[in-house]
C-alpha angles and dihedrals in degrees: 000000000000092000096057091045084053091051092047091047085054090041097055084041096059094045081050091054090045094047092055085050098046084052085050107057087036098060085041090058099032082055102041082059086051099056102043079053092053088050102046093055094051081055100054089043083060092049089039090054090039093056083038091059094042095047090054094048083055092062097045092049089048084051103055084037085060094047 
């Protein structure tokens, strides 16, 4: 009988240690999306105020071509 309540005390320690590790991984992988997301849409902000910029030189150079 002891032998089998040693056994289950190892077992459960062992899925506790696979659990942590299972979190673990989860919250690495959850984070490291999040972060390639973060840095996608500072990207695009770039792009978006660059064709911003370049929209609004256009219209300048249109301007001083009409005049």
């Amino acid at each position: 009988m002891e032998l089998a309540r040693r056994q289950l005390k190892e077992e459960q320690q062992k899925v506790h240690e696979l659990t942590e590790k299972q979190e673990d991984m989860h919250d690495t992988l959850v984070n490291h999306k999040r972060e390639v997301l973060m840095e996608h849409k500072i990207q695009s902000e770039v792009i978006q105020n660059d064709i911003t910029l370049l929209l609004e030189q256009t219209d300048e150079i249109e301007a001083v071509k009409g005049s």
